[in-house]
Z-matrix of the N, CA and C atoms (Angstrom, degrees):
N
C 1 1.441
C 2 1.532 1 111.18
N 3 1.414 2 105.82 1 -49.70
C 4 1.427 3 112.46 2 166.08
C 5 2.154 4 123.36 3 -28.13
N 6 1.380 5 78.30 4 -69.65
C 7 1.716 6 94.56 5 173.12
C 8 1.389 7 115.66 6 -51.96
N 9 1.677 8 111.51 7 -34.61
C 10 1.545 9 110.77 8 -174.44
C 11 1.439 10 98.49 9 -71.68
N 12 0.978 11 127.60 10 -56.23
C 13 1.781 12 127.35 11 -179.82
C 14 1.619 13 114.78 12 -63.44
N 15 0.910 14 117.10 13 -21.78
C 16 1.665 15 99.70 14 162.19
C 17 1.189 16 121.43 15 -78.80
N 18 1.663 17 129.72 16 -22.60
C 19 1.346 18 130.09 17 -160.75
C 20 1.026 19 91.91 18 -80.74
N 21 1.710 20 114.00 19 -57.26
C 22 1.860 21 113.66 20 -177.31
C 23 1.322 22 109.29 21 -54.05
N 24 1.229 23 136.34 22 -24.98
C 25 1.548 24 131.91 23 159.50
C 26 1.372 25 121.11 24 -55.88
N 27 1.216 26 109.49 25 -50.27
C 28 1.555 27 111.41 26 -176.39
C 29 1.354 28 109.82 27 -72.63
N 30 1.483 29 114.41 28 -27.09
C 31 1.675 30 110.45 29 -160.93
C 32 1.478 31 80.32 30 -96.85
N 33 1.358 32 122.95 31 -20.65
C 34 2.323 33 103.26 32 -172.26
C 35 1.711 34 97.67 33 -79.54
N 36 1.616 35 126.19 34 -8.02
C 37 1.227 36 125.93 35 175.35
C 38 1.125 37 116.17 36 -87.11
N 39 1.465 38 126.92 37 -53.29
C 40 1.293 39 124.30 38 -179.03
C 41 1.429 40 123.34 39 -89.54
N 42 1.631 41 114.07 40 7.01
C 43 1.406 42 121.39 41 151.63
C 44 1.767 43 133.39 42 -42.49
N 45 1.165 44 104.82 43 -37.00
C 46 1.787 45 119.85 44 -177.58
C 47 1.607 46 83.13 45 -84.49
N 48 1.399 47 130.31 46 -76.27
C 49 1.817 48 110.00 47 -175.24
C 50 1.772 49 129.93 48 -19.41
N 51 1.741 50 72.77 49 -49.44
C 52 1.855 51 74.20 50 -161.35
C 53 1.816 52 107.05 51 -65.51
N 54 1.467 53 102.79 52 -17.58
C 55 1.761 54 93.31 53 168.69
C 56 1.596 55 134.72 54 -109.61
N 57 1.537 56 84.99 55 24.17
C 58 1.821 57 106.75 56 177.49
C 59 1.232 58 87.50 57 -85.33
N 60 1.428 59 103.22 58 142.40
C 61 1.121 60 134.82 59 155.36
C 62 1.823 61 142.62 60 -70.77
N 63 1.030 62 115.34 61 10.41
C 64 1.751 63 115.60 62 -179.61
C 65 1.542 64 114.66 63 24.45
N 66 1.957 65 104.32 64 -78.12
C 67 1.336 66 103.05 65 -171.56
C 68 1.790 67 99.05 66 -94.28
N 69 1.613 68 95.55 67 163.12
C 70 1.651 69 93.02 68 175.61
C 71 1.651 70 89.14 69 -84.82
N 72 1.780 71 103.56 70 164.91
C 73 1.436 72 127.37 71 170.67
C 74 1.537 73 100.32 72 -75.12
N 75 1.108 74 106.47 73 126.63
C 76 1.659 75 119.80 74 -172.08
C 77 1.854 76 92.53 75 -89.76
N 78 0.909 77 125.68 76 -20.90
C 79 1.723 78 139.25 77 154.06
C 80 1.357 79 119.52 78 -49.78
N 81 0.873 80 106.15 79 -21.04
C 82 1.821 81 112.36 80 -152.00
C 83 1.699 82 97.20 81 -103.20
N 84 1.055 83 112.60 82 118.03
C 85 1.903 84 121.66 83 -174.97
C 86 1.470 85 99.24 84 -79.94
N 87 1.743 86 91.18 85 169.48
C 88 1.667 87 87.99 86 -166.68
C 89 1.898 88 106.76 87 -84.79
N 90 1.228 89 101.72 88 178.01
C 91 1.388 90 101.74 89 160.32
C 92 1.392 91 124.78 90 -69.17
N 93 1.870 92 110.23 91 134.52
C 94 1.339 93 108.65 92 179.17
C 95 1.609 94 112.48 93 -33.29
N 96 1.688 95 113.66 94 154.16
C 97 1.005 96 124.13 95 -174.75
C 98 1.357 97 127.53 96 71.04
N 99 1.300 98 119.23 97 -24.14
C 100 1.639 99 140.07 98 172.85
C 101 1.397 100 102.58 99 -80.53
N 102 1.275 101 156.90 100 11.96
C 103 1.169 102 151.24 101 179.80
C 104 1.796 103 105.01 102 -34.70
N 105 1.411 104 93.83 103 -65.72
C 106 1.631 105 105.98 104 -159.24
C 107 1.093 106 103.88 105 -74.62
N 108 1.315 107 135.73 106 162.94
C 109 1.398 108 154.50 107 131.85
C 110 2.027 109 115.25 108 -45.62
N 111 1.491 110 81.50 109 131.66
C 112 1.509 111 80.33 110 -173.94
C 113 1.385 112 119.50 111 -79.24
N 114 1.632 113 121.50 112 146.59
C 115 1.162 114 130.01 113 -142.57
C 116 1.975 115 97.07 114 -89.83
N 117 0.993 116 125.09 115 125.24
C 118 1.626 117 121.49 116 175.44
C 119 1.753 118 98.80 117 -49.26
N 120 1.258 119 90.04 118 150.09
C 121 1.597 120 92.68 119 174.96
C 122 1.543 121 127.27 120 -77.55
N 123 1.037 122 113.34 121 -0.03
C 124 1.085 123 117.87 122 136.81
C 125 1.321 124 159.97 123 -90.84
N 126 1.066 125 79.39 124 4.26
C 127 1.712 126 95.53 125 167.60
C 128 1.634 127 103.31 126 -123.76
N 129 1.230 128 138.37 127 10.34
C 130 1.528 129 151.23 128 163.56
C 131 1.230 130 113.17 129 -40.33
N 132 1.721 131 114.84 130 -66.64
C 133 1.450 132 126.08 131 179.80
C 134 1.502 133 90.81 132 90.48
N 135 0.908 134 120.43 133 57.50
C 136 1.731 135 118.36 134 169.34
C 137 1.291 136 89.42 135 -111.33
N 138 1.533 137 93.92 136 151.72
C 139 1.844 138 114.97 137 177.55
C 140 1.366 139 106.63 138 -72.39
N 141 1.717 140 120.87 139 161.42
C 142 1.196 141 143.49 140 177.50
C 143 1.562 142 105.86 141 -40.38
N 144 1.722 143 114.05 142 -60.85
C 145 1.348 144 122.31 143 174.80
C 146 1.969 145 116.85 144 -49.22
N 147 1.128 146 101.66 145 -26.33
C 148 1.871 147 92.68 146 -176.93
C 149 1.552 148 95.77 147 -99.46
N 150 1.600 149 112.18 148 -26.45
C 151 1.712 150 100.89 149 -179.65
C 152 1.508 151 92.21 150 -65.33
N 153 1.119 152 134.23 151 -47.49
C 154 1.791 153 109.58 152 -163.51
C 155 1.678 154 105.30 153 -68.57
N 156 1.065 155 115.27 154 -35.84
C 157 1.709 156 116.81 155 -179.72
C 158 1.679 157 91.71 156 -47.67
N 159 1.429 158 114.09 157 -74.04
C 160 1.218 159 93.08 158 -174.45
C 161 1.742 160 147.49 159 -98.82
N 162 1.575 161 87.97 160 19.91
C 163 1.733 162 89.67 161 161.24
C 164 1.521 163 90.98 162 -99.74
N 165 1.574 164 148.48 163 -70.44
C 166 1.225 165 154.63 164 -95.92
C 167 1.885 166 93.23 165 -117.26
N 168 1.057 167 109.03 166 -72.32
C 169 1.696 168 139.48 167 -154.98
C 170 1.744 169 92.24 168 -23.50
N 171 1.507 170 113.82 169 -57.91
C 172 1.617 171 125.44 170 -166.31
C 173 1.116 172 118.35 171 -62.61
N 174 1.710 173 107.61 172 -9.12
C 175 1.881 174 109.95 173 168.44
C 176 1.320 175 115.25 174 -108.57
N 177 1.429 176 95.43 175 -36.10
C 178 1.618 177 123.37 176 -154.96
C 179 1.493 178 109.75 177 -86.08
N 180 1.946 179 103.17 178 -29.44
C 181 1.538 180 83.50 179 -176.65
C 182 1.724 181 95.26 180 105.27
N 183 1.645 182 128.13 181 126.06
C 184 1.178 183 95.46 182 148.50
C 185 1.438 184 143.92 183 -126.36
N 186 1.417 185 90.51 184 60.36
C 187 1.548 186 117.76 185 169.48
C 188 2.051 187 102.76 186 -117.40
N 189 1.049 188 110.39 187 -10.45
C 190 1.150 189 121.89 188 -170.09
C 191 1.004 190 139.38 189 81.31
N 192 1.253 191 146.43 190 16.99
C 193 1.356 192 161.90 191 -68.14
C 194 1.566 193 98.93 192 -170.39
N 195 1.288 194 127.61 193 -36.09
C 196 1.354 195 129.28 194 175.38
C 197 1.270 196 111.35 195 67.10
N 198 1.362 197 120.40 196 177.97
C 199 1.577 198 122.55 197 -146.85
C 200 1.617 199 85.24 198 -144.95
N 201 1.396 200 146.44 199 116.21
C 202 1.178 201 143.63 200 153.29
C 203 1.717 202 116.56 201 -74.05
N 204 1.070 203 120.89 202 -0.89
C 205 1.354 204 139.76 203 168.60
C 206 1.112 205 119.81 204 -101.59
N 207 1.638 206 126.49 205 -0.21
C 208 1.511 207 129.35 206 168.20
C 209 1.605 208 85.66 207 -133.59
N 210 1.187 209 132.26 208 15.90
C 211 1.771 210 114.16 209 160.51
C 212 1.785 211 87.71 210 67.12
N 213 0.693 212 131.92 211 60.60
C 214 1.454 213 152.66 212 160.77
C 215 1.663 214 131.70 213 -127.73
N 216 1.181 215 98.60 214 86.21
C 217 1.688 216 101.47 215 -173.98
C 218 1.699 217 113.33 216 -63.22
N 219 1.732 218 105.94 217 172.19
C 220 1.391 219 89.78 218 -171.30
C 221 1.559 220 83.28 219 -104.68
N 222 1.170 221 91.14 220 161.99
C 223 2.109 222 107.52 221 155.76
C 224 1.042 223 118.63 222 -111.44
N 225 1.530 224 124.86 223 -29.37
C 226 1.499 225 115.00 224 151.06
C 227 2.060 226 126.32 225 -24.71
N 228 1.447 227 75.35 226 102.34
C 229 1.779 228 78.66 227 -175.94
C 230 1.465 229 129.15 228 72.97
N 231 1.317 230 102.64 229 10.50
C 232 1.658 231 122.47 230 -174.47
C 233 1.551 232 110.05 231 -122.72
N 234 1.481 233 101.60 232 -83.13
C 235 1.387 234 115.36 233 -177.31
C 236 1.820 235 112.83 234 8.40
N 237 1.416 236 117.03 235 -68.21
C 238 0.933 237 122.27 236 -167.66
C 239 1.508 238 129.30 237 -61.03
N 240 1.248 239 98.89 238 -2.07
C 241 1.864 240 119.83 239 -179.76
C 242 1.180 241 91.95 240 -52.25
N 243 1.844 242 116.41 241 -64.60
C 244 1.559 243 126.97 242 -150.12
C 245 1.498 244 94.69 243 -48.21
N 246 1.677 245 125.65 244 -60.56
C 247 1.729 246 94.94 245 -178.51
C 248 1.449 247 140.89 246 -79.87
N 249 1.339 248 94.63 247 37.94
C 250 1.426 249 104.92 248 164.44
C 251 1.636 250 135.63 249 -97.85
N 252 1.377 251 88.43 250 -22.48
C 253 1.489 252 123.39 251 151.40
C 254 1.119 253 142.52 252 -71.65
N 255 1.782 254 140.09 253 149.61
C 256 1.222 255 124.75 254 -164.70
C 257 1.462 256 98.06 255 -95.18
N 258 1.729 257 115.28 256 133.70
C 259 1.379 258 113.45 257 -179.63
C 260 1.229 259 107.67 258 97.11
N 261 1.349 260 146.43 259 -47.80
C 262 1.796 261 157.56 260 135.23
C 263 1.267 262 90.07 261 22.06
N 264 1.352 263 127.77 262 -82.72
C 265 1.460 264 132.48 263 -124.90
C 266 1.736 265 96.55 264 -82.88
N 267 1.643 266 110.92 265 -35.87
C 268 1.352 267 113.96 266 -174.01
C 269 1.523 268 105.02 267 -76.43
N 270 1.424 269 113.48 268 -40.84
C 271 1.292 270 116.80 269 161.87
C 272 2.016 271 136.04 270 -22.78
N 273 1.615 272 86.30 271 -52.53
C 274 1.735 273 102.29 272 -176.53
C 275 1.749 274 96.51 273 -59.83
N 276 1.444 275 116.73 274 -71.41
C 277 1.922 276 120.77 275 154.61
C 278 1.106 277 100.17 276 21.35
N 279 1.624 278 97.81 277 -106.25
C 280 1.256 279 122.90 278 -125.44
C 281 1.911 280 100.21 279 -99.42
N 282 1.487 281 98.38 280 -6.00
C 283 2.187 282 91.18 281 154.97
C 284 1.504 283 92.02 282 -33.96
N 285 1.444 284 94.74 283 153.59
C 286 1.471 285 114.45 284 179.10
C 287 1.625 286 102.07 285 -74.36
N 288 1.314 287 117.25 286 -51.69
C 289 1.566 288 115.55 287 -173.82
C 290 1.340 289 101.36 288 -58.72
N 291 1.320 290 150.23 289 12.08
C 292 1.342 291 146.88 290 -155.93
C 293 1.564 292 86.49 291 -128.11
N 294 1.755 293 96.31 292 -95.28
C 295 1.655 294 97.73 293 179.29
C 296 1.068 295 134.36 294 -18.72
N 297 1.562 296 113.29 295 -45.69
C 298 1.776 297 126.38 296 -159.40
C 299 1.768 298 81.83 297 -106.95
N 300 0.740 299 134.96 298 14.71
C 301 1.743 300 122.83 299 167.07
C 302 1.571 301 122.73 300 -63.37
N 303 1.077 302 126.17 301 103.85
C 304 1.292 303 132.40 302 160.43
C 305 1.937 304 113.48 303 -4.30
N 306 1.160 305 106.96 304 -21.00
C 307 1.851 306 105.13 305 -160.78
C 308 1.806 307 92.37 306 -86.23
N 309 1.278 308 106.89 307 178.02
C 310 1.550 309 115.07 308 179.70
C 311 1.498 310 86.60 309 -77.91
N 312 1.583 311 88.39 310 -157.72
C 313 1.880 312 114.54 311 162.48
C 314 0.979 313 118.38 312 -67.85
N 315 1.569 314 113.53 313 -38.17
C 316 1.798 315 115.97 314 -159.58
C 317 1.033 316 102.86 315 -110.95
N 318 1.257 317 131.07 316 3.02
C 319 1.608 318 143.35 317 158.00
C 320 1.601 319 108.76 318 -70.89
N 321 1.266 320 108.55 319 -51.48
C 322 1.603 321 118.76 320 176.05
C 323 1.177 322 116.43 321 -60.38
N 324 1.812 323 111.44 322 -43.88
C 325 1.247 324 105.81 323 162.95
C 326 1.081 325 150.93 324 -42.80
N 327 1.625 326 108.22 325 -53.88
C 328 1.201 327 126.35 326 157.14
C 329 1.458 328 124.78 327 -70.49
N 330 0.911 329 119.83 328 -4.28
C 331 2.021 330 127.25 329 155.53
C 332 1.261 331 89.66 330 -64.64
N 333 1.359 332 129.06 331 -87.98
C 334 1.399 333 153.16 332 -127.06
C 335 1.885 334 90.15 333 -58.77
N 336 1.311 335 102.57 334 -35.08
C 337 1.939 336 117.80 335 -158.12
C 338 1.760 337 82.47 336 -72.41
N 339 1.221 338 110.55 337 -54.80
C 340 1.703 339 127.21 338 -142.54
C 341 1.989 340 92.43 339 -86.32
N 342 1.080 341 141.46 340 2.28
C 343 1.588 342 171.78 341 150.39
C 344 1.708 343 99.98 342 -68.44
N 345 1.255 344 106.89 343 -65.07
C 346 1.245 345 106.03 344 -159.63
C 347 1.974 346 120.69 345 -97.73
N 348 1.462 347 94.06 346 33.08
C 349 1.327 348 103.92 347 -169.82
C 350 1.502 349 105.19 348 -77.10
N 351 1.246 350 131.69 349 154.10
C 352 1.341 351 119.01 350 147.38
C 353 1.052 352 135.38 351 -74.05
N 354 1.639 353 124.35 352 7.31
C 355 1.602 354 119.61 353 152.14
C 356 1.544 355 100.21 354 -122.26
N 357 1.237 356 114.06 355 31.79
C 358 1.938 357 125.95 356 157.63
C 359 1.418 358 96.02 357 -89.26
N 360 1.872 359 98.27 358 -155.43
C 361 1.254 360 121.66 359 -168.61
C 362 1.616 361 103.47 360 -82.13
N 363 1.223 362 104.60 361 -32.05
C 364 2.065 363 86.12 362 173.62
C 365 1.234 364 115.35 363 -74.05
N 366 1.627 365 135.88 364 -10.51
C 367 1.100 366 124.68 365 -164.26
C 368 1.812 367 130.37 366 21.23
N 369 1.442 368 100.56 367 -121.52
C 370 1.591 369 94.17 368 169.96
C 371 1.318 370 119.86 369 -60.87
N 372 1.690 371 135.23 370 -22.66
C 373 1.330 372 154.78 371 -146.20
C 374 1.643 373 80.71 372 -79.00
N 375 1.207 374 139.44 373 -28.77
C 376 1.649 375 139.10 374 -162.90
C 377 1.214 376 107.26 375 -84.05
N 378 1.727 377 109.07 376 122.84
C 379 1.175 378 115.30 377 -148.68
C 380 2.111 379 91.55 378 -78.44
N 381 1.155 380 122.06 379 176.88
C 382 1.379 381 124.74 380 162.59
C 383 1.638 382 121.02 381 -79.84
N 384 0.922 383 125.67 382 2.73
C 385 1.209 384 136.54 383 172.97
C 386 1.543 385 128.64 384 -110.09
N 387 1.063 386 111.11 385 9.50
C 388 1.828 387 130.33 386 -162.25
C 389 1.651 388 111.12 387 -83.19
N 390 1.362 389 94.63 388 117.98
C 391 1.512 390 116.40 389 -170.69
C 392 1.651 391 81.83 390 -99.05
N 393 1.546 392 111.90 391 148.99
C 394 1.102 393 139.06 392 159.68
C 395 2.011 394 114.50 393 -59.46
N 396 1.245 395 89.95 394 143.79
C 397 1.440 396 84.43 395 167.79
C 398 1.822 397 112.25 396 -95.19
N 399 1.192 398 92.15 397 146.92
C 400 1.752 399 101.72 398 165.78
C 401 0.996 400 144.37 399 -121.85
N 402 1.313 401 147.12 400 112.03
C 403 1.540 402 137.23 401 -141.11
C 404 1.026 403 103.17 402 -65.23
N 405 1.537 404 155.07 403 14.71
C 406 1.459 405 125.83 404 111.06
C 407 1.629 406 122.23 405 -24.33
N 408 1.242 407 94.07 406 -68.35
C 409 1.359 408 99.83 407 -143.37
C 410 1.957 409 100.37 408 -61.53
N 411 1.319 410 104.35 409 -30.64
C 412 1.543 411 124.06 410 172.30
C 413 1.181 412 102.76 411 -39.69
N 414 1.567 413 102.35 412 -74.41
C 415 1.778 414 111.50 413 -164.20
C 416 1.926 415 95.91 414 -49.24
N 417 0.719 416 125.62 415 -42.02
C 418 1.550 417 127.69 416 -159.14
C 419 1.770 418 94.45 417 -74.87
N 420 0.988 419 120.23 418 -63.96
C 421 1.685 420 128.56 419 -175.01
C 422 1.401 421 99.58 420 -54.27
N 423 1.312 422 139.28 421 -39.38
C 424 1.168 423 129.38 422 -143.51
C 425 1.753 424 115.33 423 -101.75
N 426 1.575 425 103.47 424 -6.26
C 427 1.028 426 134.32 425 162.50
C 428 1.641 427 133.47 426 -76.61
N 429 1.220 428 95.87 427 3.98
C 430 1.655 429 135.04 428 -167.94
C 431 1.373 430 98.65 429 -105.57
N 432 1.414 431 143.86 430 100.88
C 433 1.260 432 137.63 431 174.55
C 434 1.389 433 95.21 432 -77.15
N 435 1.326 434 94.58 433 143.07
C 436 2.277 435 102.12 434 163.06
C 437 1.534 436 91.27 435 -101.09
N 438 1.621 437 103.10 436 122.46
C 439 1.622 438 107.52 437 172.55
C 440 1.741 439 108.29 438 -92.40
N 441 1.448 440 110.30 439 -10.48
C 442 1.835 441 103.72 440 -166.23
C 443 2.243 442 78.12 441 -137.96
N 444 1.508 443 120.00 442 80.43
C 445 1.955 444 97.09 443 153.54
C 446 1.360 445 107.73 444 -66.45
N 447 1.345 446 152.73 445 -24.47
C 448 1.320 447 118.85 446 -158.38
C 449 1.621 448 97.84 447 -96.84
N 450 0.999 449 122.16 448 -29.48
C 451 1.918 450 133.10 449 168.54
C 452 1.546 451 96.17 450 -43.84
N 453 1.650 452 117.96 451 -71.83
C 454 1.291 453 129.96 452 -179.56
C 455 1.171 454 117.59 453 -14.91
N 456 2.020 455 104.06 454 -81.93
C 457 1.425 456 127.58 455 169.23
C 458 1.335 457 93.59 456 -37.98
N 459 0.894 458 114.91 457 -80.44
C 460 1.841 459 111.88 458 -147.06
C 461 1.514 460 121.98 459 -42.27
N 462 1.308 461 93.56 460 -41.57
C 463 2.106 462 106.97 461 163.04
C 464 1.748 463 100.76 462 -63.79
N 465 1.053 464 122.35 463 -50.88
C 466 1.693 465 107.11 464 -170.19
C 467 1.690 466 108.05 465 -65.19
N 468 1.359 467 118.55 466 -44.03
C 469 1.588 468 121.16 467 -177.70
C 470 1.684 469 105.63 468 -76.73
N 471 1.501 470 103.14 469 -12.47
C 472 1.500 471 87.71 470 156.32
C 473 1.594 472 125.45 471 -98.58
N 474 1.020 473 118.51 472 -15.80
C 475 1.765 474 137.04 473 144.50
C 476 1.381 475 109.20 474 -47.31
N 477 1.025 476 134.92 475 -42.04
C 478 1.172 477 131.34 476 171.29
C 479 1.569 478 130.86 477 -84.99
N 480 1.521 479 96.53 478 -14.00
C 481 1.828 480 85.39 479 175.60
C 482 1.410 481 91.57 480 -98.59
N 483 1.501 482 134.40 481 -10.54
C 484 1.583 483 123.85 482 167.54
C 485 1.721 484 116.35 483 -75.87
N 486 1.382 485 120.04 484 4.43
C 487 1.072 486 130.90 485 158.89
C 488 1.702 487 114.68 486 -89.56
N 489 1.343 488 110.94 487 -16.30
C 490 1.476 489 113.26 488 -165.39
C 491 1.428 490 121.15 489 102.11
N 492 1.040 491 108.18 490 -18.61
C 493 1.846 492 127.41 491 -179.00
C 494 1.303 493 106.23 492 -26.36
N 495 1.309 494 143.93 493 127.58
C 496 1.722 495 139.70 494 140.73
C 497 1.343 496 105.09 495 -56.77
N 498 1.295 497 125.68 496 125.75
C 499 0.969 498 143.56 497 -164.35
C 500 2.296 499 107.36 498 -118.54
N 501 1.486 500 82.79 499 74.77
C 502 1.928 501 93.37 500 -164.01
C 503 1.588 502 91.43 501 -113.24
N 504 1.558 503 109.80 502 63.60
C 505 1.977 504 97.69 503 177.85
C 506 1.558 505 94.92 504 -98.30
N 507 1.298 506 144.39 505 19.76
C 508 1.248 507 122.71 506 179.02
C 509 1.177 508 133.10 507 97.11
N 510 1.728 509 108.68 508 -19.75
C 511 1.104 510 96.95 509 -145.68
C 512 1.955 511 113.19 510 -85.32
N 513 1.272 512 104.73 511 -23.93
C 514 1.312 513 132.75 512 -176.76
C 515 1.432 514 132.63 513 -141.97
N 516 1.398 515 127.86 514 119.48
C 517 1.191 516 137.47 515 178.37
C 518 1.680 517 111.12 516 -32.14
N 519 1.290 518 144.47 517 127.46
C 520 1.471 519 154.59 518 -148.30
C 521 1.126 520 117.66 519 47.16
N 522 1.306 521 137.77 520 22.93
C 523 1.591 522 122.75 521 175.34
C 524 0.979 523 97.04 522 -104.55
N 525 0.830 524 160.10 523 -24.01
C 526 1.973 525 130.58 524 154.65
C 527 1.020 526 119.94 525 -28.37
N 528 1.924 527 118.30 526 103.31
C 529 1.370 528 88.58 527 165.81
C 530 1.435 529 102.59 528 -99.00
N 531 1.403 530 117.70 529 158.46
C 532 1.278 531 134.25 530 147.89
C 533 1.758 532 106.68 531 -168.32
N 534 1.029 533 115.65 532 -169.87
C 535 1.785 534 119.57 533 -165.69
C 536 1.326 535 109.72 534 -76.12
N 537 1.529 536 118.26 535 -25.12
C 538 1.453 537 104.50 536 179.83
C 539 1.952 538 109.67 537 -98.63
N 540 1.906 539 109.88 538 -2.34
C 541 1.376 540 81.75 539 177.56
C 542 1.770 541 115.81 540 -90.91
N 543 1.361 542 106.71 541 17.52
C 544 1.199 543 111.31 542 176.03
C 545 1.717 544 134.88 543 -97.73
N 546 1.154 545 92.77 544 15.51
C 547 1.752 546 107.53 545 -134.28
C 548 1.633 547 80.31 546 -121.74
């Protein structure tokens, strides 16, 4: 009796295996609506607003707001410091989530443009002097590996509080400066 109840044990266990599948059926058509092969995102033609959802949104937030608990600064109301600074502008580039982004040049470009709006994520942070980027200038920057971003950052936000800059990216409890985060 013993033996009879283990076999039906072993065989009611390894019943679901024996009809798993490992490899998919190279036979087997796709699901309705799935016909096509999905298009690289760069060649998609999605607008500036869904390219940042889906290069930016999963670090960034997509209001921009950043995550100081994933080492994610905000750009909401910031961003635009970096070109006020020397090195800033090549900086925004060549972030890794930028560089290594799925989009072309002129995709980046136009992120980078659509970032730096004054009713975008730099808002007031946009300096008065702000030239657009152009996928020239992309393709050329982006070819620039950053071997040290947090070294990087840290020299530009220190460029920037020797400009006077408020320094409110999120990233950490007291680094704002201005008069009331001291007080």
């Amino acid at each position: 009796m013993r033996r009879l109840i283990l076999l039906g044990l072993v065989c009611a266990l390894s019943a679901p295996l024996a009809f798993a599948r490992a490899i998919p059926d190279p036979a087997q058509s796709h699901a309705p609506g799935n016909e096509e092969l999905q298009k690289p995102i760069a060649q998609a033609g999605y607008g500036v607003g869904v390219n940042y959802q889906l290069q930016c949104a999963g670090c960034h937030l997509g209001d921009g707001t950043g995550s100081a608990a994933n080492d994610t600064p905000r750009m909401k109301g910031f961003v635009g410091n970096f070109l006020k600074v020397p090195g800033g502008r090549e900086f925004l580039v060549r972030v890794p989530g930028m560089s290594q982004s799925a989009l072309n040049n002129a995709q980046l470009a136009d992120l980078l443009n659509w970032l730096m709006r004054k009713d975008g994520m730099a808002g007031e942070s946009l300096p008065a002097d702000y030239q657009p980027y152009t996928a020239e200038e992309v393709t050329a920057l982006r070819a620039q590996t950053m071997l040290n971003l947090p070294g990087t950052r840290s020299e530009l936000i220190k460029a920037m509080r020797a400009q006077g800059i408020a320094i409110d990216d999120g990233m950490t409890a007291g680094t704002m400066d201005s008069p009331t985060a001291n007080q």
